[in-house]
N, C-alpha and C positions, 0 to 999 in steps of 0.2 A: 504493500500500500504506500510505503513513503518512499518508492521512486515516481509515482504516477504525480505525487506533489511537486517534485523536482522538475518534470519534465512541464507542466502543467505553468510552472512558474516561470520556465525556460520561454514557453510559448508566449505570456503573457510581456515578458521584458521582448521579446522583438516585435511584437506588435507596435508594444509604446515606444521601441527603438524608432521604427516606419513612421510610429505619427508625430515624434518629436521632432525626426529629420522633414519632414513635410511642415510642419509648424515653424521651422526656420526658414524654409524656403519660403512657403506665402504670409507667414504671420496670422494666420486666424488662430486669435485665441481658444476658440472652442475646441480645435485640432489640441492644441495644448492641453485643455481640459482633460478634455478625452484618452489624452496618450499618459498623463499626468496619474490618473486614476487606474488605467491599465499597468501603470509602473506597480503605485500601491498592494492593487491585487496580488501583483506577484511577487512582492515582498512579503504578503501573509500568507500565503504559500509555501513561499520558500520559507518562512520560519514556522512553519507546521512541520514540515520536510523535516529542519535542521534540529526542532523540538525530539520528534520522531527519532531522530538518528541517533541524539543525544541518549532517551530512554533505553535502548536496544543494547547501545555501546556503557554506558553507564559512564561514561564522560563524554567530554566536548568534541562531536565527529571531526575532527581536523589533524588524524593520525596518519591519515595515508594521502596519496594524491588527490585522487578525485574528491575525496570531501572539502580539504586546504581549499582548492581552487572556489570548492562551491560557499564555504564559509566567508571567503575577500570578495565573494561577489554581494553576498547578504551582506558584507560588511562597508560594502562601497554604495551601496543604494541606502541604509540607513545613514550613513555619513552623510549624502547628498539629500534626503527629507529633512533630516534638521537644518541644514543650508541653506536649505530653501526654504522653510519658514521665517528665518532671517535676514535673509537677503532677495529673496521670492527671486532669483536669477532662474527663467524658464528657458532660457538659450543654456545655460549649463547643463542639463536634465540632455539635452540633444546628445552631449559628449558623455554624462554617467552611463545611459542605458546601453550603448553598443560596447563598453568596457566591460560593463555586467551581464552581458547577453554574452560578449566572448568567451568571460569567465566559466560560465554555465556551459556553453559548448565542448572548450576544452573539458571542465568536470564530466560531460556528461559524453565524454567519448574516450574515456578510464573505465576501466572494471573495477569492480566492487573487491575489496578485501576478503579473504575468505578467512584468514586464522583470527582466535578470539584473540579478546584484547588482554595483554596483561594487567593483576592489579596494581604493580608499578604506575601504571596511567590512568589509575582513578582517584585522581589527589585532587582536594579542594585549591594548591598550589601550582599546581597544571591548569586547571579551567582558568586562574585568573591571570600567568604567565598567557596562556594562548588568547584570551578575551584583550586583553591590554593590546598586547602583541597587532593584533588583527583590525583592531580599532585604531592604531597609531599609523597601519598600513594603508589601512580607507584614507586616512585623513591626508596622510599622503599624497594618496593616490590625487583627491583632490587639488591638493598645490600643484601636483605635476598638470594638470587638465586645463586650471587655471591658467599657467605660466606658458601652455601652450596655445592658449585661446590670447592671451597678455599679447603674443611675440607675434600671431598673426593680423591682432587689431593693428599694434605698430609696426610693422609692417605697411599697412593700405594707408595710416597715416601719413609717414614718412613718403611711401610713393605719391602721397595725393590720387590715390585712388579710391576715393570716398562712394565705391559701390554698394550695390542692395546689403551685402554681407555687415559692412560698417555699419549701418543703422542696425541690424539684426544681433550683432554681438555687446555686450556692456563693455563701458568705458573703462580706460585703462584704472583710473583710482579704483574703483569697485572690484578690478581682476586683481591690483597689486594688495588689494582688502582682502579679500577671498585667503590669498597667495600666502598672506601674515595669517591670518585668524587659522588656516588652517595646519600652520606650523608649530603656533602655538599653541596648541591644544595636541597636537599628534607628535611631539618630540616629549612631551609627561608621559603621555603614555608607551611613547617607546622605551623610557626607562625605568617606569615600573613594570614593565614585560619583562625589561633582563633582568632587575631585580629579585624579583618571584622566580624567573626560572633559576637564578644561579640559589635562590634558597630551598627551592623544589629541587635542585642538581644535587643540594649538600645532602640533603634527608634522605634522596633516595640512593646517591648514589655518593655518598661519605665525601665528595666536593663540590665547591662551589665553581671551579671552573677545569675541565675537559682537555680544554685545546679540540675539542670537537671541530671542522670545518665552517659550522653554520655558527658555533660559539664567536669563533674570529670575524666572521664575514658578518654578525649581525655587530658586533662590535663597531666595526667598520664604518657599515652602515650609520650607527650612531654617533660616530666622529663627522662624516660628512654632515650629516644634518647640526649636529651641532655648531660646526663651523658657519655652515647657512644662516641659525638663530644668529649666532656671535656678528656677523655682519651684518643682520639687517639689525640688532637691535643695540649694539657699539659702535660701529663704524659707519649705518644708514643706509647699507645698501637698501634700494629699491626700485622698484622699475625692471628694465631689460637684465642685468646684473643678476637680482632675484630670481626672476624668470627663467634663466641658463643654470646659473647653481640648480635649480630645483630641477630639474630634466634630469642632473647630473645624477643628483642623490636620485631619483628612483631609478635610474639604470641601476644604480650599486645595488640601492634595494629589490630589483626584480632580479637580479642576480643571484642574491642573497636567497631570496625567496625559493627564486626555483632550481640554479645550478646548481650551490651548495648543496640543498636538500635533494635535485636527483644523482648528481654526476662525482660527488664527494664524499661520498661515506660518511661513518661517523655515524652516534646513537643520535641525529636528528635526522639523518637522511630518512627518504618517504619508503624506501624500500626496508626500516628496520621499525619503523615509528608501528605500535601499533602490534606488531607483530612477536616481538618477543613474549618467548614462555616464560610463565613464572618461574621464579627462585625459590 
């Protein structure tokens, strides 16, 4: 039953994909409406789905591949609904849903896990390592979306190419707003991710740090963005500066995410998560 949710939510995000991308092209609000509330739907879905998976696994589904992908996808459409009660940016909604519609495709063209889980990974220290973790990634995700929607506004600026698209995109203040508010809120939560896991790492596994693949590369990770904070909020960067740093750091981060975790071994890789027998 809680794959037919998944797919079911899959469906629903490219519809509102289709009618976000048609709402930028002619601007009818109602096209927004409509595509706006088909997002919704599939966000209750999809956390029925992730509800579901949760109950079955008796921790947070985000042990092997195909769930990871499906959880950053639930995690990037709730990121972008609080976003957009506060900034009501409906041209942004255009760029979250084919991110989160990839996401689900990728998950949903993985096979399912078959070995049970260890109860190594049913620690209240794990669920809030992986919750933090995944929520710092959304928010991410949105500075990166931002900074790319930033670089193509200025762009048609600088050309003096002030076409349909310029009126249809929000102004640079509002993207370099976006670009801050969601660094600031998604770099706390990156490091209470590593937090919890280096104290979830001690308990279960007598250290706090590995030298694990993904231990280093999320390390990494949190050095780049921290350096991003550090300049925009000591030094001033903003604007096009911002905007480039931020691409930078989620390449590291989509690295992190996926090369570490398939191509690197190590107790975080998606081929061991999940799968070990108990001790």
């Amino acid at each position: 039953m809680a794959p037919l949710f998944s797919y079911l939510a899959l469906f629903l995000y490219l519809i509102s994909t289709g009618g976000l991308i048609v709402y930028v092209v002619k601007q009818h609000r109602w096209v927004f409406v409509i595509s706006f509330w088909f997002l919704v739907s599939g966000f209750v879905l999809h956390s029925i789905f992730l509800a579901l998976r949760a109950i079955a696994l008796g921790t947070v589904p985000v042990l092997d591949l195909k769930s990871a992908f499906s959880f950053f996808s639930w995690s990037v459409v709730l990121i972008y609904l609080i976003f957009h009660s506060k900034f009501r940016l409906m041209v942004l909604g255009a760029f979250v849903a084919p991110l989160a519609s990839l996401l689900m495709m990728i998950s949903s063209t993985t096979r399912w896990p078959t070995a049970a889980v260890s109860p190594m990974f049913k620690s209240a220290w794990l669920a809030i390592h992986v919750i933090t973790i995944f929520l710092g990634d959304a928010l991410f995700a949105i500075t990166f979306l931002a900074a790319v929607i930033y670089l193509v506004q200025e762009r048609q600026i600088k050309k003096k190419n002030l076409g349909p698209i310029f009126k249809r995109l929000p102004s640079l203040a509002t993207l370099d707003s976006i670009n801050y508010h969601s660094l600031i809120y998604g770099f706390p939560l990156l490091t209470i991710g590593m937090i919890t896991g280096s104290i979830y790492a001690q308990i279960d596994l007598g250290s706090y740090w590995q030298w694990d693949p993904k231990e280093v590369w999320s390390l990494i990770t949190w050095m780049f963005y921290a350096a991003l904070l550090h300049e925009r909020l000591a030094v001033g960067w903003r604007g096009r500066k911002a905007a480039i740093m931020s691409i930078i750091c989620f390449g590291v981060l989509l690295f992190t995410f996926i090369g570490a975790g398939l191509w690197m071994g190590g107790y975080h890789s998606f081929g061991s998560l999940g799968v070990r027998k108990a001790l």
